[in-house]
TIMAR-818265 format. One record per residue (C-alpha): chain; residue number from 0; residue in one letter; y, z, x. Coordinates in steps of 0.05 Angstrom, whole numbers, always signed. Each point is the difference from the previous one (the first is absolute). Layout:
<recs>
{'A',NUM,'A',{Y,Z,X}}
...
</recs>
This chain:
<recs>
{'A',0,'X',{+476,-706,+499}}
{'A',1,'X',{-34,-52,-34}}
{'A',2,'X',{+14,-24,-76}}
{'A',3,'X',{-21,+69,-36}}
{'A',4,'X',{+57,+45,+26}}
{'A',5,'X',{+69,-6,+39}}
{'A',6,'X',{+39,+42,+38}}
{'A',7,'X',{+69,+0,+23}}
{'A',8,'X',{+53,+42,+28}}
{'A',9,'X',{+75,+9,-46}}
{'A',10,'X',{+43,+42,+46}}
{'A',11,'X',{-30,+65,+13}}
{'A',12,'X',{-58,-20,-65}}
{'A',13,'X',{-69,-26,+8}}
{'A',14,'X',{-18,-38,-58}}
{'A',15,'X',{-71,-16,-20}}
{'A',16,'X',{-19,-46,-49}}
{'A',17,'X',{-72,-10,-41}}
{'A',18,'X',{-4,-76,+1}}
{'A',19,'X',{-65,-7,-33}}
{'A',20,'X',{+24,-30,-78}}
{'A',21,'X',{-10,+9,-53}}
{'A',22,'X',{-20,+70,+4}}
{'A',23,'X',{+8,+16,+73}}
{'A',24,'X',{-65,+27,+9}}
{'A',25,'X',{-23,+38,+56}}
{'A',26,'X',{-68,-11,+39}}
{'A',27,'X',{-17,+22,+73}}
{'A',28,'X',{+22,-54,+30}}
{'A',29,'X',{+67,+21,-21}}
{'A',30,'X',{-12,+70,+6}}
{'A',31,'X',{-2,-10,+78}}
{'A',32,'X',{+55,-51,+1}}
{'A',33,'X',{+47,+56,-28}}
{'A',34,'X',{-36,+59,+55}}
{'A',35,'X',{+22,-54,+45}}
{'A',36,'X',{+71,-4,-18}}
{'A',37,'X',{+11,+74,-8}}
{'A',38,'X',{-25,+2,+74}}
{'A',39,'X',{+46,-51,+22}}
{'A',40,'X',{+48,+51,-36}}
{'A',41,'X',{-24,+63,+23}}
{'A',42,'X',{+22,-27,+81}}
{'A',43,'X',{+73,-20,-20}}
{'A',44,'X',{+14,+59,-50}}
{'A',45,'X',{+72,+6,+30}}
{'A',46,'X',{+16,-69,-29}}
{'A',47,'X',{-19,+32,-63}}
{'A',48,'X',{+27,+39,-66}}
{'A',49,'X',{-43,-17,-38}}
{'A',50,'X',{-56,-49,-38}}
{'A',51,'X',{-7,-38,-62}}
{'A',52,'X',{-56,-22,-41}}
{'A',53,'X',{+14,-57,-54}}
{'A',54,'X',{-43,-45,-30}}
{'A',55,'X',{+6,-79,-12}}
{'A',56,'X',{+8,-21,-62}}
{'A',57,'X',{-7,+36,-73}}
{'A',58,'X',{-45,+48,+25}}
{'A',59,'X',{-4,+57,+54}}
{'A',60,'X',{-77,+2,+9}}
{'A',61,'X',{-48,+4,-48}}
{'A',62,'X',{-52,+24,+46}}
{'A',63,'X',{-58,+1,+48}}
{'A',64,'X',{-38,-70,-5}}
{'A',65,'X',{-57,+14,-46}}
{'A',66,'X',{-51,-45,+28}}
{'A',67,'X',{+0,+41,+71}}
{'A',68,'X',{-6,+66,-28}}
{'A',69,'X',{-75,-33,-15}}
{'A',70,'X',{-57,+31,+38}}
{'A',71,'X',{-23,-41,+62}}
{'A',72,'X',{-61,-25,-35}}
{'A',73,'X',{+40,-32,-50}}
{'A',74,'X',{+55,-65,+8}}
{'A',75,'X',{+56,+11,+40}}
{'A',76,'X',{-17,+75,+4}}
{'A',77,'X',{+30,+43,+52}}
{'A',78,'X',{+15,+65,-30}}
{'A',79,'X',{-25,+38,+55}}
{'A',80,'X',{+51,-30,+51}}
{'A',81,'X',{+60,-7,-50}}
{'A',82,'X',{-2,+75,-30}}
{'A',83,'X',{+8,+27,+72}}
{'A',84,'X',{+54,-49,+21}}
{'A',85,'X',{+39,+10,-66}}
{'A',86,'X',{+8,+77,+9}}
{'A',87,'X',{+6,-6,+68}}
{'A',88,'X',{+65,-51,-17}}
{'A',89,'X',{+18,+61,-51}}
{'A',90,'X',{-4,+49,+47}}
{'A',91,'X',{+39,-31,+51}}
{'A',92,'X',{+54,-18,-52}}
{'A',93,'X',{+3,+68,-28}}
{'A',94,'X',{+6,+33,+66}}
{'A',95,'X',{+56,-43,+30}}
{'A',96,'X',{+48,+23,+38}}
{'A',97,'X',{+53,-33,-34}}
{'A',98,'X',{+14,-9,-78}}
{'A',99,'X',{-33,-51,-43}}
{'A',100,'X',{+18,-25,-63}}
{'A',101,'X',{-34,-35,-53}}
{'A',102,'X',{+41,-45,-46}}
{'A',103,'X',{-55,-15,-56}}
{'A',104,'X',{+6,-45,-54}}
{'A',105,'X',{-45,-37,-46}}
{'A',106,'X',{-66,+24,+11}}
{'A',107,'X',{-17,+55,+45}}
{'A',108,'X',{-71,+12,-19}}
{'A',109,'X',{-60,+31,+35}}
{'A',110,'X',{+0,+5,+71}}
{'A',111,'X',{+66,-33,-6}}
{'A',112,'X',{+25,+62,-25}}
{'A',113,'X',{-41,+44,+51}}
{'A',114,'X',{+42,-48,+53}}
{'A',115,'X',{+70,+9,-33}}
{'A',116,'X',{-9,+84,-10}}
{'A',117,'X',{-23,+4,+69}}
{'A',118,'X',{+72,-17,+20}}
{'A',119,'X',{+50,+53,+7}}
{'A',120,'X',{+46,-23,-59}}
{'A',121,'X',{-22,-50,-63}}
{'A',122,'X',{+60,-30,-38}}
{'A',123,'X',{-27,-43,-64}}
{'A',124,'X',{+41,-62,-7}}
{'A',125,'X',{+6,-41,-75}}
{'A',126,'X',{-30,+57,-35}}
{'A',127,'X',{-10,-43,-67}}
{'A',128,'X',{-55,-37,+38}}
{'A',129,'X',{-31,+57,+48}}
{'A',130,'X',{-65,+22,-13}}
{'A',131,'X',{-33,+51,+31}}
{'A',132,'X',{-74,+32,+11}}
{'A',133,'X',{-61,+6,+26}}
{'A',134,'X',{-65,-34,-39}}
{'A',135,'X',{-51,+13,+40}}
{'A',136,'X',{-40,+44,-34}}
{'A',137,'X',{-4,-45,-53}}
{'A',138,'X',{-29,-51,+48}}
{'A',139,'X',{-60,+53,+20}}
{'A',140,'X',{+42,+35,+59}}
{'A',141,'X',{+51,+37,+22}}
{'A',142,'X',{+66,-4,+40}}
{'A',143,'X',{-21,+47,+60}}
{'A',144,'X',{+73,+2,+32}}
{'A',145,'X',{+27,+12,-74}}
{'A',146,'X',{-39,+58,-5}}
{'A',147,'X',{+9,+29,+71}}
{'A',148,'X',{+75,-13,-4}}
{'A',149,'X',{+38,-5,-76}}
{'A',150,'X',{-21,+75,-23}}
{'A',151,'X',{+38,+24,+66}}
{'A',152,'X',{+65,-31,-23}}
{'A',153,'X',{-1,+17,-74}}
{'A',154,'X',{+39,+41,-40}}
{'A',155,'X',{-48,-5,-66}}
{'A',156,'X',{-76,+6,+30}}
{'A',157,'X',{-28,-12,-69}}
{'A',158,'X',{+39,-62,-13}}
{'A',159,'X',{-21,-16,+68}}
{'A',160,'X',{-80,+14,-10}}
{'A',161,'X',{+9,-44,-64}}
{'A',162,'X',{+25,-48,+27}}
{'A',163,'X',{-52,-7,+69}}
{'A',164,'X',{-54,+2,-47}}
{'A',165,'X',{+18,-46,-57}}
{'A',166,'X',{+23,-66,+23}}
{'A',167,'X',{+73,+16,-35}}
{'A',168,'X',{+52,-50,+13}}
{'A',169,'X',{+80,+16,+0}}
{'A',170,'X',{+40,-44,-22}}
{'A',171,'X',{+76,-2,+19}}
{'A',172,'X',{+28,-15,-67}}
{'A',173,'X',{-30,+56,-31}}
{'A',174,'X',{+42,+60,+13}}
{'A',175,'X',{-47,+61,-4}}
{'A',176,'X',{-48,-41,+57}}
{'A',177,'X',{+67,-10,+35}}
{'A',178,'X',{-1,+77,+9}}
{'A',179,'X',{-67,+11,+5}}
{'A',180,'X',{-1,-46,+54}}
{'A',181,'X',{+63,+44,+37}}
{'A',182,'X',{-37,+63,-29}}
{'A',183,'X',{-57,-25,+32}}
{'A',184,'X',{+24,-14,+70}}
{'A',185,'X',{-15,-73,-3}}
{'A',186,'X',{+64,-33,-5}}
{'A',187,'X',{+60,+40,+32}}
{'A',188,'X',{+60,-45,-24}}
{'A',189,'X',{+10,-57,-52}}
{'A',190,'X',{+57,-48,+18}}
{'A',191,'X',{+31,-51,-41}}
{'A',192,'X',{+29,-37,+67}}
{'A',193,'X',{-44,-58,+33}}
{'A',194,'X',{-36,+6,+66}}
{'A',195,'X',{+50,-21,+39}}
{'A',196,'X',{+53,+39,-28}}
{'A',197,'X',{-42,+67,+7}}
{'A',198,'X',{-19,-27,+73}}
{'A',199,'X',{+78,-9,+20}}
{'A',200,'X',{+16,+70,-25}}
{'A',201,'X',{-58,+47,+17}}
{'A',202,'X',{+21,+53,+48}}
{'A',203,'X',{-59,+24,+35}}
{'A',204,'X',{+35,+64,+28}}
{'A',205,'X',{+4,+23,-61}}
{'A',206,'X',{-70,-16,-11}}
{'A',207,'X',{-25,+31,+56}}
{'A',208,'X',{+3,+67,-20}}
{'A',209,'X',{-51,-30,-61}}
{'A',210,'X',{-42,-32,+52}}
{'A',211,'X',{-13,+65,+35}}
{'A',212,'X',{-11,+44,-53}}
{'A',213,'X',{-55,-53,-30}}
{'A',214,'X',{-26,-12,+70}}
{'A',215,'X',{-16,+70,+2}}
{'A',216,'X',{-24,+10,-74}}
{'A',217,'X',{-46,-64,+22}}
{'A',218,'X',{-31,+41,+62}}
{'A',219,'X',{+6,+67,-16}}
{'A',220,'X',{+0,+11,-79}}
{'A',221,'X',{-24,+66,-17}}
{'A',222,'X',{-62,+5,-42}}
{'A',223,'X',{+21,-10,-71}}
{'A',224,'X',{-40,+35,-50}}
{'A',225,'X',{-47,-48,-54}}
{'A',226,'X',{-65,+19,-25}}
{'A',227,'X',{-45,-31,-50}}
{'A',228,'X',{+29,+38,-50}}
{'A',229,'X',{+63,-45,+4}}
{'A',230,'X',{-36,-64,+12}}
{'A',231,'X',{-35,+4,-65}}
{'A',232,'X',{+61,+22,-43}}
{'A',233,'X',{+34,-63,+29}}
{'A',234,'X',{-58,-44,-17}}
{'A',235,'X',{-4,+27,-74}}
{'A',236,'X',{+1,-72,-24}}
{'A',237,'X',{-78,-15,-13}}
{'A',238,'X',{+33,-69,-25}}
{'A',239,'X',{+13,-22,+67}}
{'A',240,'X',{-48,+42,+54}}
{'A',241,'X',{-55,-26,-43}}
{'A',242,'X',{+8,-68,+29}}
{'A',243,'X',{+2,+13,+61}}
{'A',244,'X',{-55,+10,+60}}
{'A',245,'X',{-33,+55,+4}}
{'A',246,'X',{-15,-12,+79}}
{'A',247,'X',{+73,-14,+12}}
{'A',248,'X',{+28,+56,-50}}
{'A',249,'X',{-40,+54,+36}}
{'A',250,'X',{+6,-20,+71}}
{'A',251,'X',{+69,-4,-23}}
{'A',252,'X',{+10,+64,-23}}
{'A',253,'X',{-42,+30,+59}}
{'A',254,'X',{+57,-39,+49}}
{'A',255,'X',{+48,+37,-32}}
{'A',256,'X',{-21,+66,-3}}
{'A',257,'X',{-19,-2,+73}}
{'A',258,'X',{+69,-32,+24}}
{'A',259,'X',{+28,+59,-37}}
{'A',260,'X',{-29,+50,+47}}
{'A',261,'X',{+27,-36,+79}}
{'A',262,'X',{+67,+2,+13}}
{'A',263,'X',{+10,-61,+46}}
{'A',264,'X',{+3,-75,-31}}
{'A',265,'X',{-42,-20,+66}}
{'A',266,'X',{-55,+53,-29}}
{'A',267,'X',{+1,-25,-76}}
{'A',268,'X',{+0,-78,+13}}
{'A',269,'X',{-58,+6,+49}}
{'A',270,'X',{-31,+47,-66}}
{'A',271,'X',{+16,-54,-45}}
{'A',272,'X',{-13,-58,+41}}
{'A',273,'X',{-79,+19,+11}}
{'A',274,'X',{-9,+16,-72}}
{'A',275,'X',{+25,-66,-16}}
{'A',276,'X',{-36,-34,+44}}
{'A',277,'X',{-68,+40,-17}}
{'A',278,'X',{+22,-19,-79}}
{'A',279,'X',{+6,-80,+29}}
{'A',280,'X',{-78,+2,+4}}
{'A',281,'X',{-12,+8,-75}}
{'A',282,'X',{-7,-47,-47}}
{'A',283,'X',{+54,+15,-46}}
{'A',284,'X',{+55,-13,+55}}
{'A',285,'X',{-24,-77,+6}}
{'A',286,'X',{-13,-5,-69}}
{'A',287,'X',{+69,+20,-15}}
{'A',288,'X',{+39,-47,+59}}
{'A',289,'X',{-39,-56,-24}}
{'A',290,'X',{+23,+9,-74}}
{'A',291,'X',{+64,+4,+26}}
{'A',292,'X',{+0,-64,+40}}
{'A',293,'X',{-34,-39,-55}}
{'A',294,'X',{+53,+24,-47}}
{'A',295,'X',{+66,+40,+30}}
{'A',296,'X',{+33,+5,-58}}
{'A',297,'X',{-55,+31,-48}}
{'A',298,'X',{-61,+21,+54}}
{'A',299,'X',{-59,+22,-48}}
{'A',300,'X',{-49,+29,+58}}
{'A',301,'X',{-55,+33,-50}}
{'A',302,'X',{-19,+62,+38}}
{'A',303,'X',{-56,+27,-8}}
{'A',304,'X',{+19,+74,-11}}
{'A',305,'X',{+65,+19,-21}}
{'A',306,'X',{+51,+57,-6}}
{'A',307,'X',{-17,+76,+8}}
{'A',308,'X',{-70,-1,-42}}
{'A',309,'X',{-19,-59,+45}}
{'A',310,'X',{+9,+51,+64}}
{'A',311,'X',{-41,+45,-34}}
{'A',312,'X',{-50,-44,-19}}
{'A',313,'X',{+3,-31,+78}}
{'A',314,'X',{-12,+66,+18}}
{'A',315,'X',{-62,+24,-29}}
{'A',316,'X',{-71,-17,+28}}
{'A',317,'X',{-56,-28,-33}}
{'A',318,'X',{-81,+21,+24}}
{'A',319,'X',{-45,-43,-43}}
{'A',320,'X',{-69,+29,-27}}
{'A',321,'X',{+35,+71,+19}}
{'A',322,'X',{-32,+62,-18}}
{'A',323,'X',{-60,-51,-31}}
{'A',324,'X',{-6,-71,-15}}
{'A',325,'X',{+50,-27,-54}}
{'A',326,'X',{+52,+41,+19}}
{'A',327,'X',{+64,-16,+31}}
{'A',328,'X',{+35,+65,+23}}
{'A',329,'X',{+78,-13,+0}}
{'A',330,'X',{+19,+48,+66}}
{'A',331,'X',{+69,+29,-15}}
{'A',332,'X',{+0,+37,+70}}
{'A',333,'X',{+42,-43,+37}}
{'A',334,'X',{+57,+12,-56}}
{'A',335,'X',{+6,+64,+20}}
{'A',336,'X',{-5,-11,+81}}
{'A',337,'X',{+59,-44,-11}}
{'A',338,'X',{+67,+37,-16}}
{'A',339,'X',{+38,-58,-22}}
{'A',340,'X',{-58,-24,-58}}
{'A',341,'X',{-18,+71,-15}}
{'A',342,'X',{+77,+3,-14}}
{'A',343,'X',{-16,-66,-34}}
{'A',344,'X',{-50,+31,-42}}
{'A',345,'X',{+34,+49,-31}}
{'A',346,'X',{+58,-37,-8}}
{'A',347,'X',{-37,-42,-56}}
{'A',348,'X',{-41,+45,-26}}
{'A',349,'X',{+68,+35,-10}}
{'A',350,'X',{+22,-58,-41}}
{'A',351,'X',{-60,+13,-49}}
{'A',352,'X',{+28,+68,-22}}
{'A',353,'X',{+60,-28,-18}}
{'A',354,'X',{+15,+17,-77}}
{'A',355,'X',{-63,+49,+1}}
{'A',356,'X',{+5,+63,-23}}
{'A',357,'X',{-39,+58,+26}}
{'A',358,'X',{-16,+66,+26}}
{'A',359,'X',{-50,-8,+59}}
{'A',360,'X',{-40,-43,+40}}
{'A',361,'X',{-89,+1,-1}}
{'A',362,'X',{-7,-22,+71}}
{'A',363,'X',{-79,-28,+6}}
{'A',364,'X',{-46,+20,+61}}
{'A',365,'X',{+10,-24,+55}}
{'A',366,'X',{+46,-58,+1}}
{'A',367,'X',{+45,+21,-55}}
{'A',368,'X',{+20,+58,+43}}
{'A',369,'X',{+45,-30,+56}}
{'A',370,'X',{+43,-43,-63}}
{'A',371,'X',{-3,+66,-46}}
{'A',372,'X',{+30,+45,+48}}
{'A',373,'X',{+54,-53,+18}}
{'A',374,'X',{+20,-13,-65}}
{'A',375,'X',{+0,+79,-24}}
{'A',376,'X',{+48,+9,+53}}
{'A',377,'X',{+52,-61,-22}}
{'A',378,'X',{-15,+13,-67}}
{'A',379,'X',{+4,+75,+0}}
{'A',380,'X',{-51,+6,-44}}
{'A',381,'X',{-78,+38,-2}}
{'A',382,'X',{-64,-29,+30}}
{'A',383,'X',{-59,+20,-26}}
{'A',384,'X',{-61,-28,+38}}
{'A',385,'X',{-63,-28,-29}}
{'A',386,'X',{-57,+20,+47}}
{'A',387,'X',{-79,-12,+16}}
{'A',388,'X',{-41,+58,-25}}
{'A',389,'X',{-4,+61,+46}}
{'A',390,'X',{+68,-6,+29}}
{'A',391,'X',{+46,+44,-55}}
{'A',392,'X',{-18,+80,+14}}
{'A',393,'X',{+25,+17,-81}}
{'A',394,'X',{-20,-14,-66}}
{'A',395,'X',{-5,-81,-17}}
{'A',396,'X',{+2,-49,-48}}
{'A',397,'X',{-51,-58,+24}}
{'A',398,'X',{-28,-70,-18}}
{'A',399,'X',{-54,-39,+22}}
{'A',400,'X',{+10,-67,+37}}
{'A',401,'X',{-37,-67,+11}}
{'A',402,'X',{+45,-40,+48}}
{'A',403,'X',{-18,-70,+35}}
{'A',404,'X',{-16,+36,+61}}
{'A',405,'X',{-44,+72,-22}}
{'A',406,'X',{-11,+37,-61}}
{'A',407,'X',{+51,+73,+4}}
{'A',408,'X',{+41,+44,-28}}
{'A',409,'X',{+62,+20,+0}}
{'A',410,'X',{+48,+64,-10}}
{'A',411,'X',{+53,+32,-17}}
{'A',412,'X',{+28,+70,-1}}
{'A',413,'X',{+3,+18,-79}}
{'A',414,'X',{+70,+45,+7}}
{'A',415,'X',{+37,-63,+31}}
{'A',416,'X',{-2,-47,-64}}
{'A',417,'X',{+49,+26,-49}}
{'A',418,'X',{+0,-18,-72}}
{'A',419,'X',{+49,-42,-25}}
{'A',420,'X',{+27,-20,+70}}
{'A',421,'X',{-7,-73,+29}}
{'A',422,'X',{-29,-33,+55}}
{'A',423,'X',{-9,-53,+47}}
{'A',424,'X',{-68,-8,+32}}
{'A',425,'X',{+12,-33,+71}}
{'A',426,'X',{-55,-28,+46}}
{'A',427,'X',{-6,-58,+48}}
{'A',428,'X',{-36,-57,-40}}
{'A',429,'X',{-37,-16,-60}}
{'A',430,'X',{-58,-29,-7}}
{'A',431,'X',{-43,+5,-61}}
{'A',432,'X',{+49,+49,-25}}
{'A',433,'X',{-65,+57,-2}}
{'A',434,'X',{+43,+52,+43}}
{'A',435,'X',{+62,+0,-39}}
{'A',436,'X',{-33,+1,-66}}
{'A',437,'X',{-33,+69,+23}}
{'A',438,'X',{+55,+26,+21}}
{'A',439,'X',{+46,-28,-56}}
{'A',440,'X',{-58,+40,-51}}
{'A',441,'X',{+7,+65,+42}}
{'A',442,'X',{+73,+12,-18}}
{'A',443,'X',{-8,-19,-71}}
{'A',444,'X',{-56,+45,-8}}
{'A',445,'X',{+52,+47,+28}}
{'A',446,'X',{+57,-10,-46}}
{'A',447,'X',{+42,-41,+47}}
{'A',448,'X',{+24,-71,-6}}
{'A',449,'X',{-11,-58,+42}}
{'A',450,'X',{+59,-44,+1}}
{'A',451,'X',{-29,-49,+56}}
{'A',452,'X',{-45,-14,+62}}
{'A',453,'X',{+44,-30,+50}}
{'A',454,'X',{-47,-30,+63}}
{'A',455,'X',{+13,-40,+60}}
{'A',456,'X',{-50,-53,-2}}
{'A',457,'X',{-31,-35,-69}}
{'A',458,'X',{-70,-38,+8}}
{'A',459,'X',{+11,-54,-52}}
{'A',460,'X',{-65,-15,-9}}
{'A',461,'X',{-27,+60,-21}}
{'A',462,'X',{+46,+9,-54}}
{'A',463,'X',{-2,+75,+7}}
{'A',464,'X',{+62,+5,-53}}
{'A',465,'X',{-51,-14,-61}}
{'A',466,'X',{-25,+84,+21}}
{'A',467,'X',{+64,+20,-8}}
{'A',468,'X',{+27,-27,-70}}
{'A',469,'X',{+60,+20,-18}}
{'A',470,'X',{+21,+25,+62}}
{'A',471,'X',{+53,-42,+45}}
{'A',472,'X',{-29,-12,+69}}
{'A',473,'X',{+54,-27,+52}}
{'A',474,'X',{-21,-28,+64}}
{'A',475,'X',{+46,-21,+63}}
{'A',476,'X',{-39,-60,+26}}
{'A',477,'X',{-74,-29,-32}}
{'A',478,'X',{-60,-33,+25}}
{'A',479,'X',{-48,-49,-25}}
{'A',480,'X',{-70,+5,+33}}
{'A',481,'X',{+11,-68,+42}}
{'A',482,'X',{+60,+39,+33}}
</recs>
């Protein structure tokens, strides 16, 4: 078997061993050394309870070898070869006919994790030195068997999504991660024995049952329900998504969603596995390995857009010189084509009414519509919309307008402002700020309040704020002209 992994037989056990120190790494060479001995396996099952998987050393495996999850064009770069041949070792482990256990201890990090939960049993060992997790998204990925697999076998989804989609490490001395880890599904036993001990007294009838049930929860999991409802409760921490890629977060959170909706493993790894590999291509996913090589302990990758406002921003399309020269037109379409960023989208601009209070919403033609109807229905509150001339059949209250792109108007119906009551003006972007401060002197004139103009997109350099003294303007993501 070479020096990276041994097998032998104890009675009726087959015991495999990650001999690859310190950190018993994985890479596809020893991906298809282990395929190889659960073949051997799979043709002499009757000799068989039963398999163990140990690692050598103070650590169980503290994952995948960074270097060949590279892209081909880069240094020992093979991540289109190893992805395939790790899930399809997962897969085959997962799906064995007979039980295996994972004793971890140590480190079980990354894909070493992914490896040790696609067993049929995980028993941490030495608990006061286990640590557990996955940190690739920290790194500018994501772990695509994680997400395909983990959310089937937890008990606590939203600790789960949290914990995909941070980086969060366990640690075994620290109770509460001790039963988040259980809660979890990750770790299904602690023991205080050592390997051999637990080795000498496992009874694999017993586990059998256990194997079966997971075997089928593996294969045949029902569709569990998630939306991006619960995703974005679960990453409530701005603290942390906010340093992480915005390439990896949303191709992420698009994995997850989608492995959410097939009920076979087979069907969400093959999901997962192209989206990763599709994600491999970009530049934050090198970017992000190589910080980590250069510096395991404390990777600084520097991506360039970063947590939910950097989707957004990734998301909308630039035409320079667009309607006439000068102009860059900031295309918020392709927010709303997407479900997950729409969702995104209104998730932050959510955040900006926090602490706000007031009666209704001024939705502005024609891109403040689609946000102003979204939000009047999670808010439950009014929308009043703010239209070109000649498009409200009643009586008005109107202001003339001098934008960057035409000289207008715009409208309002005069029985929808209300004195006294307050208002948030909503509207995809400002510019030079010529728009809102129309609309913000309509419902004055009208008795009402304006409490603040909450926007998508801020132009920096046109410092349209300086229109609108004295009137908060919040903005989700911003952009300078160079952008």
């Amino acid at each position: 078997m070479g020096e990276m992994i041994k097998f032998e037989t104890k009675g009726r056990t087959g015991i495999l061993t990650l001999y690859n120190p310190p950190y018993n790494m994985l890479n596809q060479e020893i991906c298809e050394l282990i395929i190889m001995v659960l073949e051997s396996v799979r043709v002499k099952l009757e000799r068989y309870d039963g398999i163990v998987i140990v690692g050598e050393g103070k650590h169980f495996c503290a994952g995948v070898d960074v270097e060949e999850h590279l892209p081909e064009t880069e240094k020992g770069g093979k991540v289109i070869t190893l992805i395939p041949t790790f899930h399809k070792l997962l897969i085959n482990m997962s799906t064995f006919p007979i039980p295996i256990v994972a004793l971890i201890h140590g480190s079980c990090m990354g894909g070493g994790l992914e490896f040790a939960r696609a067993c049929h049993m995980v028993i941490a060992l030495d608990k006061d030195n286990l640590r557990i997790g996955l940190p690739e998204i920290k790194l500018g990925c994501f772990p695509p068997f994680g997400l395909a697999l983990f959310p089937r076998l937890s008990y606590d989804l939203d600790s789960m999504i949290r914990f995909l989609l941070t980086g969060r490490v366990l640690k075994g001395k620290v109770d509460d991660d001790c039963n988040d880890a259980r809660m979890m599904g990750l770790v299904d036993d602690f023991d205080k024995r050592t390997s051999e001990e637990v080795i000498n007294q496992l009874d694999f009838n017993s586990i059998y049952e256990m194997h079966t049930r997971i075997v089928d929860r593996f294969q045949y999991h029902p569709r569990y329900s998630l939306d991006m409802a619960t995703i974005l409760t679960a990453l409530e921490d701005e603290e942390i998504t906010n340093t992480l890629s915005s390439s990896a977060l949303y191709h992420a959170i698009d994995v997850l969603l989608g492995c959410s909706s097939v009920a076979g493993l087979d069907e969400a790894v093959q999901l997962a596995e192209k989206a990763y590999l599709d994600m491999a291509s970009g530049p934050d996913y090198t970017k992000g390995l190589k910080a980590c090589l250069e510096n395991p302990k404390n990777p600084e990758p520097g991506f360039s857009e970063t947590g939910f406002s950097g989707i957004l921003k990734m998301t909308i399309r630039t035409k320079r010189c667009w309607p006439k020269p000068g102009v860059s037109f900031r295309d918020i379409t392709p927010v709303l084509m997407d479900p997950v960023v729409s969702k995104i989208a209104l998730h932050l601009l959510e955040r900006k009414l926090k602490g706000l209070k007031f009666d209704a919403f001024v939705g502005v033609e024609a891109r403040g519509f689609p946000f102003g109807g979204a939000l009047t229905d999670r808010q439950e509150k009014p929308l009043v919309l703010a239209r070109k001339p000649g498009k409200l059949p009643f009586p008005v209250i109107s202001a003339d307008l001098d934008t960057e792109y035409s000289q207008d108007g715009i409208q309002i119906h005069a029985d929808q402002i209300e004195k006294g009551k307050r208002y948030v003006i909503i509207d995809d972007l400002i510019a030079k700020g010529g728009t809102l401060s129309a609309i913000k002197g309509l419902i004055e004139e009208a008795g009402g309040i304006v409490v603040s103009c909450v926007v998508l997109v801020k132009l920096t350099d046109l410092n349209g704020r300086k229109n609108l003294a004295g009137c908060p303007v919040y903005s989700c993501v911003e952009f300078t002209e160079d952008e």
